[in-house]
Backbone as CSV, one residue per row, in Angstrom:
resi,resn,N_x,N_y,N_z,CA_x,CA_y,CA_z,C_x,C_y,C_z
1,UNK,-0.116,13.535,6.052,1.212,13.028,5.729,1.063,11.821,4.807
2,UNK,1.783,11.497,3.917,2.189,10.890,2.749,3.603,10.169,2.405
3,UNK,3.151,8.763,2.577,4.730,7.753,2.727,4.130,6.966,1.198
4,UNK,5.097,6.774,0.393,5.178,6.269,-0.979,6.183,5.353,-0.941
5,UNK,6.452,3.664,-1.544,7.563,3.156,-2.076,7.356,2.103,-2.696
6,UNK,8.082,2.047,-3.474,8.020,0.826,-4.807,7.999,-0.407,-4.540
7,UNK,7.373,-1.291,-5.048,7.622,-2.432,-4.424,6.991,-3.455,-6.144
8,UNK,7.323,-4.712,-5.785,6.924,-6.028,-6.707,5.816,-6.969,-6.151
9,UNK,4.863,-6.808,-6.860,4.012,-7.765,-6.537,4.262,-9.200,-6.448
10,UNK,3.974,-10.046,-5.411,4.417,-11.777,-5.904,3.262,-12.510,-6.557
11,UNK,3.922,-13.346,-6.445,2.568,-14.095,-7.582,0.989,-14.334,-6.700
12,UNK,0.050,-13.667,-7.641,-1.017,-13.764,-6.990,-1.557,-12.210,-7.295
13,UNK,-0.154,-11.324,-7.127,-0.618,-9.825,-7.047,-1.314,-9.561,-5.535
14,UNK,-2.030,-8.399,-5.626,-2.364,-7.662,-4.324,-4.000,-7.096,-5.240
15,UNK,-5.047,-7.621,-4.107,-6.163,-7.497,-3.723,-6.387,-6.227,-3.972
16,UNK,-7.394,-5.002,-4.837,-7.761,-3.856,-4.435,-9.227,-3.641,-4.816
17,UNK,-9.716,-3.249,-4.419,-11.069,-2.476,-3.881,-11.808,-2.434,-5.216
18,UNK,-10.892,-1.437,-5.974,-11.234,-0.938,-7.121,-11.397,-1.564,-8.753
19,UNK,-10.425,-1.996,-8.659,-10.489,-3.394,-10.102,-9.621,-4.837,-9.834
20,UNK,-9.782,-5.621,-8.301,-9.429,-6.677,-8.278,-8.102,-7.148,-7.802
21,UNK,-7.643,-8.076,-8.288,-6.013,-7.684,-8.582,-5.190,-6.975,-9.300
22,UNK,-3.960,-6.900,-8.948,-3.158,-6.116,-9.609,-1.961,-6.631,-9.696
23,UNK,-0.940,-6.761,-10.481,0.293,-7.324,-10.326,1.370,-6.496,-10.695
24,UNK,2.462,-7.377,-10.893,3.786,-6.729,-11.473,4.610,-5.219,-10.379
25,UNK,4.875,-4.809,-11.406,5.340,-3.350,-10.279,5.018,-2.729,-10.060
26,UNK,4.812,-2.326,-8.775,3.927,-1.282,-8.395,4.331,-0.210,-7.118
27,UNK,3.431,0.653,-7.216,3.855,1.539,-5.814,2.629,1.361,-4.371
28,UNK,3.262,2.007,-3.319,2.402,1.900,-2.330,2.460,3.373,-1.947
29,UNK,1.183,3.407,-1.453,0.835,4.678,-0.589,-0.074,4.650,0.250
30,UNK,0.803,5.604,1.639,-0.350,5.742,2.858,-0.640,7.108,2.965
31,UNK,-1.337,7.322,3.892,-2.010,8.862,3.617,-2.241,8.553,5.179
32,UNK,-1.987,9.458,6.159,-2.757,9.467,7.353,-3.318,10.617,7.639
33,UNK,-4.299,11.213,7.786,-5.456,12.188,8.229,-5.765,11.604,9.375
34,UNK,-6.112,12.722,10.321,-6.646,12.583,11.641,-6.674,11.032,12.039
35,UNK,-5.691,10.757,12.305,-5.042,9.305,13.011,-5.549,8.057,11.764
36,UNK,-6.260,8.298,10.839,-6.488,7.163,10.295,-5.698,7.515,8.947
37,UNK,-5.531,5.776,8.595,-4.465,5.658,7.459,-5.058,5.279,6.351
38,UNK,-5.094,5.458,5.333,-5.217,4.600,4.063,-4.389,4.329,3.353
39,UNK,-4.846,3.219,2.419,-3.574,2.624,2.162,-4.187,2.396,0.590
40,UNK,-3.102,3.041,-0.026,-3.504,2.634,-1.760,-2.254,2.046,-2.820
41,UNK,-2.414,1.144,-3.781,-1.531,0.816,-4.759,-1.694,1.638,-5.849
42,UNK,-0.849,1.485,-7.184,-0.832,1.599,-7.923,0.474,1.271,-8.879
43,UNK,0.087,1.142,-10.748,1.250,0.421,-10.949,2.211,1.358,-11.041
44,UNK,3.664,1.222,-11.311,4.702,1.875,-10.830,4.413,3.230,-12.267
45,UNK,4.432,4.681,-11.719,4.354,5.425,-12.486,2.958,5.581,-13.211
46,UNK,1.942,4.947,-12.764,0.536,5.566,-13.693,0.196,6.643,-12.755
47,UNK,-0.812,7.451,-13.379,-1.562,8.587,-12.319,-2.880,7.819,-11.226
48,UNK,-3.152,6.797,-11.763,-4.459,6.048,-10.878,-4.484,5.300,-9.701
49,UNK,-4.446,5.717,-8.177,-4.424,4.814,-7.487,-5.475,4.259,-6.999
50,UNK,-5.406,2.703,-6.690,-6.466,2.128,-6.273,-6.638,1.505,-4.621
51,UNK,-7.566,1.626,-4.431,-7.920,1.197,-3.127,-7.703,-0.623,-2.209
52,UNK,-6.698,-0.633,-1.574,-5.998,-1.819,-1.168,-6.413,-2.510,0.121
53,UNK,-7.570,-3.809,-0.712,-8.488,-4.120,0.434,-8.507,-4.802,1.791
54,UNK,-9.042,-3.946,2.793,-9.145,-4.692,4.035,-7.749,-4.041,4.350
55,UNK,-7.155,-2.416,4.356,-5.927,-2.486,4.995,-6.025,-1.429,5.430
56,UNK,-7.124,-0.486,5.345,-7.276,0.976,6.361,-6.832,0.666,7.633
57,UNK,-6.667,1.530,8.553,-6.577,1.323,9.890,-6.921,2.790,10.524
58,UNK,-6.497,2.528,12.272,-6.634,3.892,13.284,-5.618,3.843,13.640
59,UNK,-4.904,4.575,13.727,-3.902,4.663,14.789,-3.965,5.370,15.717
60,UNK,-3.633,4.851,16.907,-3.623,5.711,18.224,-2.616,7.196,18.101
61,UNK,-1.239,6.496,18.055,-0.328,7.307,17.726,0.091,7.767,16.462
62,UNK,0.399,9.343,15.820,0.100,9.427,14.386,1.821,8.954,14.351
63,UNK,2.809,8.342,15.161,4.073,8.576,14.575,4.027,7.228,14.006
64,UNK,3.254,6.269,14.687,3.358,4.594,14.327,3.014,4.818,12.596
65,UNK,2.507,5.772,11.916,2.725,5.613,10.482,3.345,5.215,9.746
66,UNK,5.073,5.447,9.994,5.989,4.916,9.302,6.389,3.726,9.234
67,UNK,5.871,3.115,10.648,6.189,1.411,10.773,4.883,0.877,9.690
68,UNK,3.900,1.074,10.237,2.538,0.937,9.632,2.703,0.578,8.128
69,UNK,3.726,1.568,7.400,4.033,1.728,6.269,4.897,0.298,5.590
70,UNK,6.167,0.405,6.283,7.148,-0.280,6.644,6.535,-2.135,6.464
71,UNK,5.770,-2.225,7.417,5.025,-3.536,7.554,4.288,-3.782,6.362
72,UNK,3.826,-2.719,5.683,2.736,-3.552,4.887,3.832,-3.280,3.553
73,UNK,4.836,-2.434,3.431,5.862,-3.009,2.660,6.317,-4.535,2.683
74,UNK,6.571,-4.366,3.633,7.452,-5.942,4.123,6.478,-7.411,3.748
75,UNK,5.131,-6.933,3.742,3.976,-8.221,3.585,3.947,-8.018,1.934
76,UNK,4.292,-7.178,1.486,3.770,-6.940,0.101,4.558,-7.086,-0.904
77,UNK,5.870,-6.590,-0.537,7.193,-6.550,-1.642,7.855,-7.938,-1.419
78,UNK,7.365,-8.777,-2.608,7.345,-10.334,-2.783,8.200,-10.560,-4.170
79,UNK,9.660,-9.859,-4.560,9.823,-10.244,-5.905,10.793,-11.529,-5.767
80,UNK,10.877,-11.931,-6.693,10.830,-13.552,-7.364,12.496,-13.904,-7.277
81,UNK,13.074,-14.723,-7.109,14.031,-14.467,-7.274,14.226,-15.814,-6.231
């Protein structure tokens, strides 16, 4: 299963795995396979997502995904204003 949503980086951007920071607008995505989640960015509309560090997890329960999701929206979508 596969939860996607847009969000704004705040200043500082968001940490990834793959090339560092990242800023501006971007999307999020989780992926959960057999109870574990990953969690990837990318900027809003490219084909490349990158790996978003220190935010894998397990979940006990596969439904807690959507909060899972939800939360790291809520820590992440920082626009300015």
């Amino acid at each position: 299963m596969t939860l996607t949503s847009l969000f704004k980086a705040g200043p500082g951007g968001v940490m990834t795995d793959d090339v560092g920071v990242i800023t501006g607008d971007l999307e999020l995505r989780t992926t959960l396979a057999d109870g574990a989640v990953t969690v990837e960015v990318r900027y809003e509309g490219a084909d490349e997502w990158y790996r978003l560090s220190a935010s894998d997890c397990q979940l006990v329960d596969d439904k807690d995904h959507e909060a899972v999701h939800k939360a790291l929206l809520g820590v992440l979508n920082r626009p300015e204003g």
